[in-house]
VMD Tcl script that draws the C-alpha trace (Angstrom):
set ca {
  {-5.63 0.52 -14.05}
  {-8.88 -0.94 -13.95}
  {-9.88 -1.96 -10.30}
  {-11.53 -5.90 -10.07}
  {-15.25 -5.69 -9.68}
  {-16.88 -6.24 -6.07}
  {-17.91 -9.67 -4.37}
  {-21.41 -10.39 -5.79}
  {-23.56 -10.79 -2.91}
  {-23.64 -14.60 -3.27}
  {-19.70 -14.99 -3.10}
  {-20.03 -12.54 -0.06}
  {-22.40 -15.20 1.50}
  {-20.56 -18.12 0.54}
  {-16.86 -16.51 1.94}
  {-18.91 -16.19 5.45}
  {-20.12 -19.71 5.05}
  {-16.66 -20.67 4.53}
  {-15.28 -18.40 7.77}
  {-17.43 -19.99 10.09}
  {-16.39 -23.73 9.20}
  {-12.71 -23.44 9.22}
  {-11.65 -24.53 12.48}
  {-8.56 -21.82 13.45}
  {-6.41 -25.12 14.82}
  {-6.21 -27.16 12.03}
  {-4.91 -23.86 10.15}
  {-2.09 -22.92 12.41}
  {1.08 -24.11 10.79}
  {-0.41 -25.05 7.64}
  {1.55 -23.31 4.30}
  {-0.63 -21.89 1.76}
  {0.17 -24.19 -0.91}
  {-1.72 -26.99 1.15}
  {-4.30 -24.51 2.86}
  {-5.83 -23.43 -0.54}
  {-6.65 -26.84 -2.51}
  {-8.34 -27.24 1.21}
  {-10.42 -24.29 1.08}
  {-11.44 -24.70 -2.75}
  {-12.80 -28.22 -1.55}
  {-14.95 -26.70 1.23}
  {-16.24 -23.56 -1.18}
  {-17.03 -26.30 -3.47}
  {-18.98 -28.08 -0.90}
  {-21.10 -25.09 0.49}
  {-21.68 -23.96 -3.02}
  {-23.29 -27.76 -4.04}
  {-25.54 -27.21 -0.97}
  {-26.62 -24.01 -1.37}
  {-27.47 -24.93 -5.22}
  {-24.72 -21.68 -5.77}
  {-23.46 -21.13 -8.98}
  {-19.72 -21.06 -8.95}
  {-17.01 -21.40 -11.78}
  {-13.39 -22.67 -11.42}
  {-11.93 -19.18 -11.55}
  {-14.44 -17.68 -8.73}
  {-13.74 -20.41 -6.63}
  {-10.37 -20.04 -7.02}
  {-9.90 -16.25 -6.42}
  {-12.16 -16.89 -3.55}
  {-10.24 -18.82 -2.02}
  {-6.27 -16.78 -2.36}
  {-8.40 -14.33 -0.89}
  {-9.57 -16.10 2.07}
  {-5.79 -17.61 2.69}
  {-4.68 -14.41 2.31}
  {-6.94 -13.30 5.42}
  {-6.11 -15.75 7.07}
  {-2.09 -16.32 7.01}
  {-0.91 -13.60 5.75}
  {-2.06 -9.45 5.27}
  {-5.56 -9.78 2.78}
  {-5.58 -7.78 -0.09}
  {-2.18 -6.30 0.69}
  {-0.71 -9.66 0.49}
  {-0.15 -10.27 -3.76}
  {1.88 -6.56 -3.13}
  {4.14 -7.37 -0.67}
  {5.07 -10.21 -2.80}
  {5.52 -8.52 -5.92}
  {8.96 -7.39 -5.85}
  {9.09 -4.02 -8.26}
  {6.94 -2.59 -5.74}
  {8.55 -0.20 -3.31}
  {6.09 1.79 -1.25}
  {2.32 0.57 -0.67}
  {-0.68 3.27 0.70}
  {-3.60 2.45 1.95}
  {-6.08 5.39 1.55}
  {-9.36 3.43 1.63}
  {-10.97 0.35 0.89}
  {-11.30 1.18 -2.61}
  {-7.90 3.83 -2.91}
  {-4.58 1.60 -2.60}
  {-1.70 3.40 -4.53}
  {1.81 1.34 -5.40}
  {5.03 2.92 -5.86}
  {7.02 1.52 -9.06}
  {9.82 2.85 -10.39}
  {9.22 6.10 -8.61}
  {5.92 6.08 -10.12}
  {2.40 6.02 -8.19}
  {-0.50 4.27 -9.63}
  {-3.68 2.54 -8.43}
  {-3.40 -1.27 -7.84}
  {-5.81 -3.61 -8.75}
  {-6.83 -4.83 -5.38}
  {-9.60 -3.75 -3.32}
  {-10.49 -4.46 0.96}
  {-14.09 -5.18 1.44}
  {-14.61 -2.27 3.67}
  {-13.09 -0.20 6.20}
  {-13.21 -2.80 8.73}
  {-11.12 -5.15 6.63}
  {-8.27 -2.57 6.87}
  {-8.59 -1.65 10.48}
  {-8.21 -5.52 11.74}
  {-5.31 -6.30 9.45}
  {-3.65 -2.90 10.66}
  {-4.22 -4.63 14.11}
  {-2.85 -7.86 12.91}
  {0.51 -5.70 12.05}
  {0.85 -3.85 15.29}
  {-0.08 -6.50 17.14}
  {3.07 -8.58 15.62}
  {5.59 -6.40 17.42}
  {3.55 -6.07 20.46}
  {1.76 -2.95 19.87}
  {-1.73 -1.56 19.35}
  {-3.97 0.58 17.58}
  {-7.17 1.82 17.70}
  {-9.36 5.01 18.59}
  {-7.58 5.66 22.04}
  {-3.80 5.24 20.41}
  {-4.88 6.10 16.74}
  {-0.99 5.95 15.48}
  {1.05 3.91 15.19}
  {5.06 2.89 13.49}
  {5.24 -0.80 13.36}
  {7.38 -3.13 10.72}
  {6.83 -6.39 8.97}
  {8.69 -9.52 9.31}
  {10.92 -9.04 6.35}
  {11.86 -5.60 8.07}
  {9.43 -2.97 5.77}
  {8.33 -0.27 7.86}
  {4.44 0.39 7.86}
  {2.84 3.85 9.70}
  {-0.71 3.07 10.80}
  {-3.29 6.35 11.50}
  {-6.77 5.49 12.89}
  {-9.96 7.67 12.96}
  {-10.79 9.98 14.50}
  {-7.32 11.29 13.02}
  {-8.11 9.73 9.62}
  {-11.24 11.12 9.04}
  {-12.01 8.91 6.33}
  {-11.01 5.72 8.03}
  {-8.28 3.61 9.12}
  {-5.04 4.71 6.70}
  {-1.45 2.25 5.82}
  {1.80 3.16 4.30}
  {3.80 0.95 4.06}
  {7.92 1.16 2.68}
  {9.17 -2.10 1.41}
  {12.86 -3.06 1.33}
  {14.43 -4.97 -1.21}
  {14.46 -8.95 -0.22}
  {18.16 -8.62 -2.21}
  {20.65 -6.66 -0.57}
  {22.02 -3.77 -3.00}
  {25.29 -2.88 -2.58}
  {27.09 0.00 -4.01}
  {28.02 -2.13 -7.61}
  {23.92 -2.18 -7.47}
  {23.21 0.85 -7.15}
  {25.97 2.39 -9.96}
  {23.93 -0.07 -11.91}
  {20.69 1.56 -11.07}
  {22.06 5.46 -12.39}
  {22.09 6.18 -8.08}
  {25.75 7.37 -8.58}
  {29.02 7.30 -11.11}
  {31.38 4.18 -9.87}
  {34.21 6.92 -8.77}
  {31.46 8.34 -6.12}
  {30.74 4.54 -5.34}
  {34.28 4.12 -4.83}
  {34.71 7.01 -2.66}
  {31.37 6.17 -0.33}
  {33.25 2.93 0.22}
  {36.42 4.19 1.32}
  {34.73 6.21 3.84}
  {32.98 3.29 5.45}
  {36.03 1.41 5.54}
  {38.57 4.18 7.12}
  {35.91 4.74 9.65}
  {34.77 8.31 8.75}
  {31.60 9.41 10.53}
  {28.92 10.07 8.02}
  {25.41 11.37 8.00}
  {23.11 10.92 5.26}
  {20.67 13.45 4.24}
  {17.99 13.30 2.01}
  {13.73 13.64 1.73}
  {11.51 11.27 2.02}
  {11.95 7.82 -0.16}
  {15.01 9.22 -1.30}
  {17.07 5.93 -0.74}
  {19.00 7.26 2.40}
  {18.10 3.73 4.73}
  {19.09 1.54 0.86}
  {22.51 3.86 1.25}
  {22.84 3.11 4.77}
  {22.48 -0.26 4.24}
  {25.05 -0.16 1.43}
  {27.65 1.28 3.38}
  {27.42 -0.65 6.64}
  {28.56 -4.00 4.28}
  {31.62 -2.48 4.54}
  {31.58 -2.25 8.24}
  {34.83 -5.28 9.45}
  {32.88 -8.30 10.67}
  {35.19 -7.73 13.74}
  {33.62 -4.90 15.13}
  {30.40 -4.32 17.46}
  {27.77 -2.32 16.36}
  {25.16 -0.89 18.10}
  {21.78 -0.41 16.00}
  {19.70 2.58 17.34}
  {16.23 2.79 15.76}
  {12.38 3.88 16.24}
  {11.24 1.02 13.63}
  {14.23 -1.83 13.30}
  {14.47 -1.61 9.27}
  {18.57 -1.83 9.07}
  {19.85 -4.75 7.54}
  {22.86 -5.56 8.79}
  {24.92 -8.25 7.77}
  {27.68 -8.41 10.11}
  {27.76 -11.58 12.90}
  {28.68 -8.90 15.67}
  {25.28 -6.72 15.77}
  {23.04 -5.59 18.43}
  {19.56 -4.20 17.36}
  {17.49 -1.74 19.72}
  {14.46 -0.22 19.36}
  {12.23 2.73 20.91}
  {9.16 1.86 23.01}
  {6.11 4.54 22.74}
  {4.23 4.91 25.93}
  {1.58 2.65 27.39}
  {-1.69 4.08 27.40}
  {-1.06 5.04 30.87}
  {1.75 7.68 29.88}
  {4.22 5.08 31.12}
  {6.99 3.51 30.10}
  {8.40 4.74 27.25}
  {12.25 4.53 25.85}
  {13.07 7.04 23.49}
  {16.23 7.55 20.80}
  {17.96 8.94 23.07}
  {17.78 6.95 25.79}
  {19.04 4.16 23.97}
  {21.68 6.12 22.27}
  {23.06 6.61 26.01}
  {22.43 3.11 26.68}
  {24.57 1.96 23.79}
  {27.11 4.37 24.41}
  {27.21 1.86 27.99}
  {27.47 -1.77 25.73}
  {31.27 -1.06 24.66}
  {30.41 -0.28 20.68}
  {33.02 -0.07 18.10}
  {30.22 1.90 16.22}
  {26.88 3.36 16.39}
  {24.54 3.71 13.62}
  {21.26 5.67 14.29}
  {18.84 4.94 11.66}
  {17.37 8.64 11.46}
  {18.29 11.48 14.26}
  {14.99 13.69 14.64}
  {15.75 14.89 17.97}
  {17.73 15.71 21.40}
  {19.27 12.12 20.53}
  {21.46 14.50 17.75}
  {23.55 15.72 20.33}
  {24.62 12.05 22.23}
  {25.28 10.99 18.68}
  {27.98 14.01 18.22}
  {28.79 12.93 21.75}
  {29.49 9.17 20.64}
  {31.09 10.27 17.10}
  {33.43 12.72 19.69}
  {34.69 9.89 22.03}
  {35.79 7.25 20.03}
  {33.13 5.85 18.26}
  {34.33 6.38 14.61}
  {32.41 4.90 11.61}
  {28.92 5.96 13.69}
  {26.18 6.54 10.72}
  {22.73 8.03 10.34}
  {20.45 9.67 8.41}
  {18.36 13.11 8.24}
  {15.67 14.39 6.45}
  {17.43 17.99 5.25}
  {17.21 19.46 1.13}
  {21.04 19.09 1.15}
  {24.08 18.72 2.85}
  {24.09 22.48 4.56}
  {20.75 22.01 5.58}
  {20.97 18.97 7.28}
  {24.12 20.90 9.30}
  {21.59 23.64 10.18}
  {18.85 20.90 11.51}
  {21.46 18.65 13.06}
  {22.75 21.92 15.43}
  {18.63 22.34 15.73}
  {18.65 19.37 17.11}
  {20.64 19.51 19.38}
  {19.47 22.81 20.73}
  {15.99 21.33 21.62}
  {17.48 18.78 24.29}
  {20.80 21.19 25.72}
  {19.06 24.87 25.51}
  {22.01 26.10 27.58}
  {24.65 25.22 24.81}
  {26.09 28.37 22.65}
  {25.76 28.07 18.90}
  {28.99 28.15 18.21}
  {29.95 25.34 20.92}
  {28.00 23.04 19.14}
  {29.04 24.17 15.80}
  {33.04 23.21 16.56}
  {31.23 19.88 18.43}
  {29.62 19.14 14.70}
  {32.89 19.82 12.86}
  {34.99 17.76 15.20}
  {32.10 14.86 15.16}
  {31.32 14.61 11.44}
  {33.50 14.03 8.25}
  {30.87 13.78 4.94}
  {27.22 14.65 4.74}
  {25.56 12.73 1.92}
  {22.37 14.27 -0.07}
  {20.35 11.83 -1.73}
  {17.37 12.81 -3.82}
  {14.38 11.37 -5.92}
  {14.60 12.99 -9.03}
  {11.15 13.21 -11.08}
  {12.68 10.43 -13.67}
  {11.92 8.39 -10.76}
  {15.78 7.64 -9.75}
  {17.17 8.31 -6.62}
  {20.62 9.78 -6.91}
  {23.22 11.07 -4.83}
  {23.42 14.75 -5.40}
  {26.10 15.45 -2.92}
  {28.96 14.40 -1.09}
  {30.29 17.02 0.99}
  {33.48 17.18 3.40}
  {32.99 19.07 6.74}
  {36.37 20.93 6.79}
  {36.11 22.77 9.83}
  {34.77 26.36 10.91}
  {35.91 29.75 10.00}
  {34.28 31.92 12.33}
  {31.09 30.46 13.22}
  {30.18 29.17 9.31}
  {31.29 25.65 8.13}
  {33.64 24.99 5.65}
  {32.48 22.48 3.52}
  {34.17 20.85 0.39}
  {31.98 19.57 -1.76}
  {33.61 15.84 -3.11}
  {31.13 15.18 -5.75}
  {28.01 18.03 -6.89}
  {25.85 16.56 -9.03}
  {24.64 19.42 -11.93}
  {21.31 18.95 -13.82}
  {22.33 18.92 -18.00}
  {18.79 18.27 -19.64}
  {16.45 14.83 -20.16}
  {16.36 12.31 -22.53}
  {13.04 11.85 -25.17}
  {11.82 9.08 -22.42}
  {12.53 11.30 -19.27}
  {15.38 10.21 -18.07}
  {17.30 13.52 -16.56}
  {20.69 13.48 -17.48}
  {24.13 15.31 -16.37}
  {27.23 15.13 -14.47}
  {29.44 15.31 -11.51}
  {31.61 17.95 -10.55}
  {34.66 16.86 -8.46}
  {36.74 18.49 -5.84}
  {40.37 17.59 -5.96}
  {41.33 19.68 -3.09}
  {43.24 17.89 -0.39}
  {40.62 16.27 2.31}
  {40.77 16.95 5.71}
  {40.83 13.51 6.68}
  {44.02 12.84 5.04}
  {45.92 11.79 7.61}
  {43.14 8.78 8.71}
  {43.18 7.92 5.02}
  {46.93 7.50 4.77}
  {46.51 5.53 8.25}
  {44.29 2.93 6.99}
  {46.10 3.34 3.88}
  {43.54 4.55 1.30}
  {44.99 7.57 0.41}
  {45.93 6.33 -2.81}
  {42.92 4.92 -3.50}
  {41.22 7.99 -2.97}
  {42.92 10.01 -5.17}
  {42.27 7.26 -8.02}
  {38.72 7.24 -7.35}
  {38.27 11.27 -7.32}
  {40.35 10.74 -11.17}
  {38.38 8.09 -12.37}
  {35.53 10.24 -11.66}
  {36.66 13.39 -14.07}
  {37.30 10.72 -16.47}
}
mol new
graphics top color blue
foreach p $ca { graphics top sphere $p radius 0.5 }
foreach p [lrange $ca 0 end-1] q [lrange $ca 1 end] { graphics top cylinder $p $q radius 0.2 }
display resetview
């Protein structure tokens, strides 16, 4: 993709002209559509007095650009807006890389200079009340429409201030959606909703921009608008829909060492707020064993998510966990703790084709000795491409009796169960 050429040194000029006669009050409020006739009129103006050469289409792009500084994020702005996008990086002024379709390529926009992206990654973590700079140099902050953005100033970023950003999806995508999108068959769709809806505790394991959060989201529609959730998360990004939910958040420490609320301080908190369910949005700590502890005392349904290479794995680092905040705690006591706790690990993966597809759904059966029994529901097995590189192949399905059966039969999906694990050989 061909980058856009520099600001000429006149148009540099004549945007600084421009800055320093805006007056920032008659400017808060205003929309863009009424801000940039506004600023064309004033670039017009400057340009007639500086005997400036300026054409309709310079004068123009000059001023989105400036309304772009000014009310919303500069040159990462026309991105954020452009819907196929899913994950933005900032590596430089020059260097900003969009995700499409699982694809990376350079986008066509450009900051002026490392100082441009430094003061609109203030302009971020300032939003949610935080800061960056040298002397707290990262940073995990979100955007009003809920994408999460991880902000890394020099001196760790050698080569100056760096953004990534992960969008979400301004539609909610639901489980039709994503059988739509080649995620999953409809029989594993079916199954993933049954689980959410008899209350079975689930953790969902995958890499990174795999589509574990978009299946999280997906599966907590099915959550009954009657119950209380409890949110736990280090950057809110959930998007709930139910009338009955409580979002909290993690605090990092003041500069002064002090003050700081961790995950697992507010997983014990919420444990304390009376929640039908609690859904962490990713465990990475000593907050993995109060979530077995919540999932253990009657807070079925709980959710989260894991960064593991598949379902075993994310067993292994879940009882890892756990281990770094309750060193005194016997392998195998945790072990029985996970198999009582969880019912189905989910892997998710990004496959090179650029689709993210659950690979796995596996049943926690129990232990036999200290090694878990797992079942795995649905396997997903690799069968070739297509000429375009789409990967193809299929599910194999367990139709061994669940564990769960009797909570199935209770809520009365059993039946349903075993029609979605048959449409699913079909």
């Amino acid at each position: 993709m061909t980058l856009p050429p520099p600001l000429a040194a006149p148009l540099l000029e004549l945007r600084q002209l421009c800055m320093t006669r805006i007056d920032p009050s008659q400017i808060a409020g205003s929309s863009p559509e009424r801000l940039i006739p506004e600023i064309e009129r004033m670039l017009t103006e400057i340009a007639n007095e500086r005997r400036m050469q300026l054409n309709a289409r310079e004068q123009h792009q000059l001023a989105l650009e400036l309304v772009d500084d000014m009310l919303g994020l500069g040159p990462l702005q026309p991105l954020l807006d452009d819907d196929s996008i899913a994950d933005i990086m900032v590596n430089g002024p020059h260097r900003v890389f969009v995700e499409r379709r699982g694809q990376l390529t350079l986008a066509a926009v450009q900051f002026r200079d490392n100082q441009h992206i430094a003061g609109i990654a203030q302009r971020i973590a300032a939003g949610i009340g935080r800061r960056v700079d040298e002397s707290s140099p990262m940073v995990d902050a979100r955007l009003p429409d809920g994408s999460r953005v991880n902000i890394v100033f020099p001196p760790l970023a050698l080569d100056g201030p760096c953004l990534s950003i992960r969008k979400f999806s301004r539609k909610a995508i639901d489980f039709a959606k994503l059988v739509e999108l080649g995620s999953m068959p409809a029989g594993a769709a079916r199954i993933l909703e049954i689980a959410a809806r008899c209350r079975l505790n689930v953790l969902i394991s995958g890499g990174t921009g795999s589509g574990k959060t978009t299946l999280l989201n997906a599966m907590s529609r099915l959550i009954d608008h009657g119950e209380r959730v409890i949110t736990v998360e280090d950057a809110a990004e959930l998007q709930l829909q139910q009338p009955h939910v409580v979002r909290l958040e993690t605090r990092p420490a003041s500069l002064e060492g002090r003050g700081e609320v961790t995950q697992r301080d507010l997983v014990r908190n919420a444990l304390r707020m009376r929640p039908d369910r609690i859904i962490i949005g990713e465990v990475r700590g000593p907050e993995a064993f109060d979530m077995l502890q919540a999932m253990n005392t009657g807070h079925d349904g709980s959710m989260s998510t894991i960064h593991a290479n598949n379902t075993r794995d994310a067993l292994t680092r879940t009882e890892n966990m756990v281990q770094m905040g309750n060193l005194g705690l016997a392998p195998r006591a945790i072990r029985m703790q996970m198999a009582s706790a969880l019912n189905i690990v989910i892997q998710a993966e990004r496959h090179r084709d650029g689709i993210r597809r659950v690979t796995q759904i596996t049943e926690i059966c129990g232990l036999e000795g200290d090694v878990f029994i797992l079942n795995d529901i649905f396997q997903f097995e690799f069968g070739g491409e297509t000429h375009d590189g789409r990967i193809t192949g299929h599910y194999k399905v367990s139709r061994a009796r669940s564990a769960f059966h009797d909570r199935l039969s209770y809520f009365g999906l059993d039946r349903a169960w075993a029609s979605a694990l048959e449409e699913a050989e079909r």
